[in-house]
C-alpha positions, 0 to 999 in steps of 0.5 A, spaced: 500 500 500 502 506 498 504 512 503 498 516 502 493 509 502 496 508 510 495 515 511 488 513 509 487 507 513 488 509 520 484 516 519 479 512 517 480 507 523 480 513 528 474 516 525 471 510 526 473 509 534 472 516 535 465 515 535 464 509 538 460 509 545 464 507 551 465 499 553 466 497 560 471 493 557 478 494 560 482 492 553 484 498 549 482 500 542 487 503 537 487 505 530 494 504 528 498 497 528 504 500 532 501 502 539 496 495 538 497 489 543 496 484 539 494 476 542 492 480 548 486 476 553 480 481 554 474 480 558 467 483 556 462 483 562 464 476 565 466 473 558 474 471 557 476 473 550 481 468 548 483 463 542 478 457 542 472 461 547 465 459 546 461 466 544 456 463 542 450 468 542 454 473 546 452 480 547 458 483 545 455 490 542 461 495 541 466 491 545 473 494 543 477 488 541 483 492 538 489 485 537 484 480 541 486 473 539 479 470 537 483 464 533 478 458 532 473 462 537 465 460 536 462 467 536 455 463 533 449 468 533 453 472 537 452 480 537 458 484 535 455 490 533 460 496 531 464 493 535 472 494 534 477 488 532 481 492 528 487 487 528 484 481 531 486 475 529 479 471 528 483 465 522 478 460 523 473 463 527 465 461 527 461 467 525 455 464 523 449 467 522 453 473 528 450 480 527 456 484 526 453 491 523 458 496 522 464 493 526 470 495 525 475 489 522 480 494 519 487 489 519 483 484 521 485 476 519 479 472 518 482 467 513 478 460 513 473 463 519 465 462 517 461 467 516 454 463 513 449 467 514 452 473 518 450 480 517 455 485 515 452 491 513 456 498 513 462 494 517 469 495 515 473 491 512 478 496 510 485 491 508 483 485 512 484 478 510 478 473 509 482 468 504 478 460 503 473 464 509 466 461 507 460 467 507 454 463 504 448 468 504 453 473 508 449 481 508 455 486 507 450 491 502 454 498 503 460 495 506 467 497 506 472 492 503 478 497 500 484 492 498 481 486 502 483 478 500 476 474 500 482 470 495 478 462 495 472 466 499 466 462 498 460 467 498 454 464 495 448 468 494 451 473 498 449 480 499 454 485 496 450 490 493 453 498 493 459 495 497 465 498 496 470 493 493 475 498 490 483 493 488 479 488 493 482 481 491 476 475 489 480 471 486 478 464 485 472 466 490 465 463 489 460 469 488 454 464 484 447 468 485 451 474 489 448 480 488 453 486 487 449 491 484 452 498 483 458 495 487 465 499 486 469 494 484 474 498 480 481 495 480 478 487 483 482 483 482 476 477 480 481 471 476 478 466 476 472 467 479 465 464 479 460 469 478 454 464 475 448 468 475 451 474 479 447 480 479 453 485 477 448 491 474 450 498 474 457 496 478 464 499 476 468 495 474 472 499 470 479 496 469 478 490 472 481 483 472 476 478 470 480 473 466 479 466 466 472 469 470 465 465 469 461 470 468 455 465 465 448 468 466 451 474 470 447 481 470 451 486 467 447 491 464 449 499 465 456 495 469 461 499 467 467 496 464 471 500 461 478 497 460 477 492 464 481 484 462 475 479 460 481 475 456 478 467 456 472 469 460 466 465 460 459 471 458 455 465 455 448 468 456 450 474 460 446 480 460 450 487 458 445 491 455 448 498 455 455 497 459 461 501 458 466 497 455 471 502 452 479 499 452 476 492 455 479 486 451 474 480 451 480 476 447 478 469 447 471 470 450 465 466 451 459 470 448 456 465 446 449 467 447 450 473 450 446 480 450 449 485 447 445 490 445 446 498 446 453 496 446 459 500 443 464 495 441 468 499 437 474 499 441 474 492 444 479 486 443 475 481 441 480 477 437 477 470 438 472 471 441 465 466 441 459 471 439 454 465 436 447 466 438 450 473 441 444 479 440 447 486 437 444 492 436 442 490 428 442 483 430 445 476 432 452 476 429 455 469 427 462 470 426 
């Protein structure tokens, strides 16, 4: 990360724990990584914050968590709203169906933790690590997740609409039926991804990497996907339907099918590609 997104990121972060209520917690919360404790044992009205701990459906609202270590903690149903965690450990945590509306995770390691049906709305996940981590059915509409890795993250029919998604790393990730609509994914890093039937209206997608992608099926009318690398993605069926695709390279494309009409392909690469049965603004082209 540049200089200046550091700078970004912990202004952030304080933003956020300046508004925060107080907690009877006797941890500390903390913006920035240097003045962070990290591993450090805390305890929340009676309850020991601690690798492997049984949370289950604990009120932890507004717990201020700054480095705990929650490694293989079972938080199921537990309620972490706005809670601060930046720089928590939480790898292979069981979150499911927990309510984590508006908490801050900036920095935090979530990597092979669950998340399935866990609600997320508006939190911050500005640079943390959600790697393998499986988020089936996950709600996290106008969440925060500038330069986060969901790399390998399951997130079937997850709720991602109007998040903030800008550089985030989806590679290989699993986003079948998952609704992204008017998301910023400018700069995402999407190779490989399965986006079977996703909702991707209206998103910026512009210089996205999307090779090797599956897009089949997907909704992509009026996304934006000016100089975006589609390279050997598959848009068989796709809807693109008065999308931007200015300077993007469909090279080796599966079209097959797909909605092309009110699209300007004038400046795409589409050396290669497969338009059979695909729908332009005159007609089905059969190359």
């Amino acid at each position: 990360m540049t200089n200046s997104g550091k700078l970004l990121s912990v202004l952030f972060v304080l933003a956020l724990s300046s508004c925060g209520s107080t907690s009877t917690t006797d941890d500390l919360s903390t913006a920035t990584e240097s003045s962070v404790v990290t591993g450090a044992v805390f305890n929340v009205n009676g309850l020991t914050i601690e690798p492997g701990a049984d949370l289950s459906y604990a009120n932890l609202t507004e717990a201020r968590l700054s480095g705990a270590s929650l490694a293989g903690a079972n938080l199921t149903g537990a309620n972490l709203g706005s809670a601060i965690l930046t720089y928590a450990d939480l790898t292979g945590a069981n979150l499911t169906s927990a309510m984590l509306n508006g908490a801050d995770f900036f920095n935090a390691n979530l990597t092979d933790a669950i998340l399935t049906g866990a609600k997320l709305i508006r939190a911050n996940l500005f640079d943390a690590i959600l790697s393998g981590a499986s988020m089936s059915g996950v709600n996290l509409s106008y969440a925060y997740l500038y330069g986060a890795d969901l790399s390998g993250a399951i997130l079937f029919e997850a709720d991602l609409s109007y998040a903030n998604l800008f550089e985030v790393n989806l590679s290989n990730a699993v986003l079948t039926n998952a609704n992204l609509f008017e998301a910023n994914l400018f700069g995402a890093n999407l190779e490989g991804a399965d986006l079977t039937d996703a909702d991707l209206s209206v998103a910026d997608l512009q210089g996205a990497r999307l090779s090797g992608a599956n897009l089949s099926g997907a909704d992509l009318n009026n996304a934006n996907l000016e100089g975006a690398n589609l390279v050997g993605a598959n848009l068989s069926m796709a809807l693109l339907q008065y999308a931007s695709l200015t300077g993007a390279n469909l090279s080796g494309a599966n079209l097959s099918g797909a909605n092309l009409s009110d699209v300007d392909l004038s400046d795409v690469d589409l050396t290669g590609a497969n338009l059979s049965g695909a729908r332009m603004q005159y007609g089905e082209i059969h190359p």
